[in-house]
C-alpha angles and dihedrals in degrees: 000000000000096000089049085051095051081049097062102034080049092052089048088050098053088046089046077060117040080047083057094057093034105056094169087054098043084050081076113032090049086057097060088131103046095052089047088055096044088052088060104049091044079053088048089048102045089046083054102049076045099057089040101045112058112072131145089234097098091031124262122047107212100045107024098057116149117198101257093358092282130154087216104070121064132226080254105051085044101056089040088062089050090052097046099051089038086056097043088051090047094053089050092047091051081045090058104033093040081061093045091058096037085059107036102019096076090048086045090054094039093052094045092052111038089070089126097249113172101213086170082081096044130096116220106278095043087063085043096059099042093051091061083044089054089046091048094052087054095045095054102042092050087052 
């Protein structure tokens, strides 16, 4: 237990640095928080433009849609309001997730292969084969 734990205080400490030395990087990664919950209200307020945009009332559901229901929007201005607010949730969701993988992905890949596997032993498609085995540990435990 106590090696896994100086990995990963060691890896903490190497990121607390290069975001020392990287100021425009670390603008990002030291707002984890902020771009999580700005994801969330750009979610809120697309489900809400959602909920108060489709009504019978200018014909087709699903492709005449005005923002609240309004005349005086247009299907345009409505979709590139959909858009804006999608794009601006997607950027804080890379933000978050980007800084997920920047701290845990390196641990992840370190744990899944340094299993002590000999491939000197191995023929080709053992390694192959071990090496998938090794992805697909990554893979899952980054998921």
């Amino acid at each position: 237990m106590a090696p896994k734990l100086i990995e990963i205080c060691s890896h903490e400490e190497w990121l607390k640095r290069y975001f020392a030395h990287n100021q425009f990087i670390a603008l990002f990664a030291n707002y984890v928080k902020l771009w999580k919950d700005l994801a969330f209200i750009f979610t809120l307020i697309i489900n809400l433009f959602i909920v108060g945009s489709f009504s019978e009332k200018f014909g087709d559901r699903m492709h005449n849609y005005r923002l609240f229901m309004n005349p005086d929007y247009s299907e345009e201005q409505t979709k590139q309001l959909f858009q804006i607010f999608g794009i601006l949730m997607t950027v804080c969701s890379m933000f978050v997730v980007a800084f997920f993988l920047v701290k845990n992905l390196p641990l992840i890949i370190k744990k899944a292969w340094n299993t002590g596997d000999n491939v000197e032993n191995m023929g080709f498609i053992q390694i192959i084969i071990t090496w998938l085995i090794k992805f697909l540990k990554v893979v899952f435990s980054t998921l």
